[in-house]
KEKESE-691029 format. One record per residue: x, y, z negated of N, C-alpha, C in turn. Coordinates in steps of 0.001 Angstrom, whole numbers. Example, Ala and Ser with C-alpha at 12.3 -4.5 7.8 and 13.67 -1.06 7.14 Angstrom:
<pts>
PT      n_px      n_py      n_pz     ca_px     ca_py     ca_pz      c_px      c_py      c_pz
PT     13190     -5690     -7800     12300     -4500     -7800     13200     -3300     -7800
PT     12850     -2250     -7080     13670     -1060     -7140     12900        30     -7870
</pts>
This chain:
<pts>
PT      n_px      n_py      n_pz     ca_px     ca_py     ca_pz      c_px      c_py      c_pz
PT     -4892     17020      5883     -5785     16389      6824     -6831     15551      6096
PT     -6544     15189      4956     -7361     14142      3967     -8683     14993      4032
PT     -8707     16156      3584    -10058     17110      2907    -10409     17310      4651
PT     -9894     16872      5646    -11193     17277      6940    -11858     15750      6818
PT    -10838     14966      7184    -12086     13879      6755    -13035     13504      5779
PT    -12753     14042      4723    -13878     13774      3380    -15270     14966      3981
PT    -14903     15911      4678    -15741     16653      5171    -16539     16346      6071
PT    -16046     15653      7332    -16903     15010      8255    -17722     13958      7645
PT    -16688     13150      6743    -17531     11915      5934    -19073     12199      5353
PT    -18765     13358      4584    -19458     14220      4085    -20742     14259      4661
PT    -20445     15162      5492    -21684     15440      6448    -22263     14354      7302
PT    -21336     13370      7712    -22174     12090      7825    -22831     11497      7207
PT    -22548     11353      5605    -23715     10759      5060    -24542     11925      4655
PT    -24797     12644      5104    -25800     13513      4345    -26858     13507      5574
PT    -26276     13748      6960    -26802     13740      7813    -26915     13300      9054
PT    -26518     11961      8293    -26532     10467      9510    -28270     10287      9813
PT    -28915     10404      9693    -30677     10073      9667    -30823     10872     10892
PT    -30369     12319     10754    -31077     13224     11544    -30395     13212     13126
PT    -28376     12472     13079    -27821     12403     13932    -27568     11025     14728
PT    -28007      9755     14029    -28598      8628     14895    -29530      8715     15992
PT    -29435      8179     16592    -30570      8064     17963    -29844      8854     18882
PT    -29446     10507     18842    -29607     11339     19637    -28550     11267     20570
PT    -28527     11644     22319    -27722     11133     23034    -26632     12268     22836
PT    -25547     11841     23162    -24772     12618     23069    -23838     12819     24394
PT    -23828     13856     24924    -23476     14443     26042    -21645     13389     26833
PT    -21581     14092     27471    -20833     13251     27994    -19506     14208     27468
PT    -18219     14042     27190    -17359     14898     26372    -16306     15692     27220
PT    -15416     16762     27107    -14965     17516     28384    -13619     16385     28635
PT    -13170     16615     29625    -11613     15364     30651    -10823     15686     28870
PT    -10916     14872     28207     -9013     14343     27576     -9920     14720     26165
PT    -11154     14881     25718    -11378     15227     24587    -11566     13774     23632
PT    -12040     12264     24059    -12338     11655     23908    -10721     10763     23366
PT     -9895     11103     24449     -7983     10658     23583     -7590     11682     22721
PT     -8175     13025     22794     -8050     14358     21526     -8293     13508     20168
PT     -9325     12868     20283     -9788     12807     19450     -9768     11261     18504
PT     -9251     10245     19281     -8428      9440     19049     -7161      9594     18135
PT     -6530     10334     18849     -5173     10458     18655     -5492     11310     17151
PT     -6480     12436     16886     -6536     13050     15688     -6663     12250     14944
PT     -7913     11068     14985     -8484      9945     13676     -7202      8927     13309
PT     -6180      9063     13647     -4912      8955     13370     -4380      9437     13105
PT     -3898     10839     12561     -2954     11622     12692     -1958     11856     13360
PT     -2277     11612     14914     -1086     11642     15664     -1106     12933     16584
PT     -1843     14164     16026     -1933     15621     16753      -431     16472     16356
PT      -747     17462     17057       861     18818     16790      -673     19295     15887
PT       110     20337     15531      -753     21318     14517     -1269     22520     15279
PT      -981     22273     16474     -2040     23242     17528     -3086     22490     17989
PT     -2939     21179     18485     -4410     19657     18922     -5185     20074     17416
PT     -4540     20087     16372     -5339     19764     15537     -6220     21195     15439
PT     -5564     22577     15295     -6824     23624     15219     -7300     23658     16478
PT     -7310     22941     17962     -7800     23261     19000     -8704     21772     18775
PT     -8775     20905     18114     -9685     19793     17716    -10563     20345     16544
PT    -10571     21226     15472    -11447     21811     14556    -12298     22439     15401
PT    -11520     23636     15873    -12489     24803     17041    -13743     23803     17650
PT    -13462     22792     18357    -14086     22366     19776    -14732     21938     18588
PT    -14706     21243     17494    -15917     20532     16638    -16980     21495     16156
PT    -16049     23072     15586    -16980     23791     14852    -17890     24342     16068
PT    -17141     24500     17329    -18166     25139     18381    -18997     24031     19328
PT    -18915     22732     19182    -19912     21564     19789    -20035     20433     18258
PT    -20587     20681     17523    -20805     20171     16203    -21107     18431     16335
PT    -21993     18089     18247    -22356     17301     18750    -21241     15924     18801
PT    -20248     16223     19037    -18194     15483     19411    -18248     15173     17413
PT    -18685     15396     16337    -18226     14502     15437    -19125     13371     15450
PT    -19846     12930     15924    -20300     11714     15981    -19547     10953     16643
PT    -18951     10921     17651    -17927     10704     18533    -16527     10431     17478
PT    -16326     11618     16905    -14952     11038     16174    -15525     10031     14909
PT    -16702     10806     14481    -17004      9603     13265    -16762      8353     13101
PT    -17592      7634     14972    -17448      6116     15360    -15647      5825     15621
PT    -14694      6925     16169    -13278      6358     16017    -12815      6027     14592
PT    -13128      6814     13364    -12610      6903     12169    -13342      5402     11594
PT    -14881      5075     12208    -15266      3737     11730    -14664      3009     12340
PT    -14352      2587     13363    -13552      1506     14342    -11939      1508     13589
PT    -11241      2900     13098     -9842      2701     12998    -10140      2063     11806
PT    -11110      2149     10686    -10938      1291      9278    -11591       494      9415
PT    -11984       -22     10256    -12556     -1907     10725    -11121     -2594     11026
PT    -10536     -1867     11909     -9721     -2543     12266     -8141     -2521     11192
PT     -8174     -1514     10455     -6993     -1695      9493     -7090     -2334      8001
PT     -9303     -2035      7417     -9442     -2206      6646     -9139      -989      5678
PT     -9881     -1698      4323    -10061      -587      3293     -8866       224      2769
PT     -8329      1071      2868     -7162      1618      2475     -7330      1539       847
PT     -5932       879      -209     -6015       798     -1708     -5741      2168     -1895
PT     -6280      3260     -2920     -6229      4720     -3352     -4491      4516     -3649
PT     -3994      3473     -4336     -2157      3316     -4878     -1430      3053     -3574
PT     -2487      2393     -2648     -1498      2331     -1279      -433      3585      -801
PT       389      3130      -343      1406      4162       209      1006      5133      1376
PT       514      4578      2310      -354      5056      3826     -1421      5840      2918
PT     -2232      5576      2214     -3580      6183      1900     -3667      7665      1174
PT     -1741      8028       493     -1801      9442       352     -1103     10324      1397
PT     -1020     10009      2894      -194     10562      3877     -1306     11287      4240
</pts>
């Protein structure tokens, strides 16, 4: 799960400029706790390829998870690389 987030990360900074401002649609019933619950690792391993799919086919929903993944490390803080949590 580490290498999807370095991927979204990824593409956020590469192409945070072009994806600021723009509104972003309103998201389908339960995608918005989907996607919660993923920036945690708290999916089955079916949420999680039925959470890739819906990203690779509405590319629009990672901005959406981006701001959960910023909010969950505001609120837990910087994970240490030797930390125990930070190689799960």
């Amino acid at each position: 799960m580490k290498d999807d987030f370095a991927i979204i990360a990824e593409f956020l900074e590469r192409n945070g400029p072009e994806v600021l401002g723009r509104a972003l649609p309103t998201p389908p019933p339960g995608l918005v706790e989907l996607l919660e619950r993923f920036s945690t690792g708290n999916v089955t391993p079916e949420e999680r390829v039925a959470v890739c799919a819906t990203l690779f086919e509405s590319p629009v929903f990672l901005r959406l998870l981006g701001h959960q993944v910023k909010d969950l490390r505001e609120r837990r803080g910087p994970a240490l690389p030797d930390a125990p949590d930070a190689m799960a």
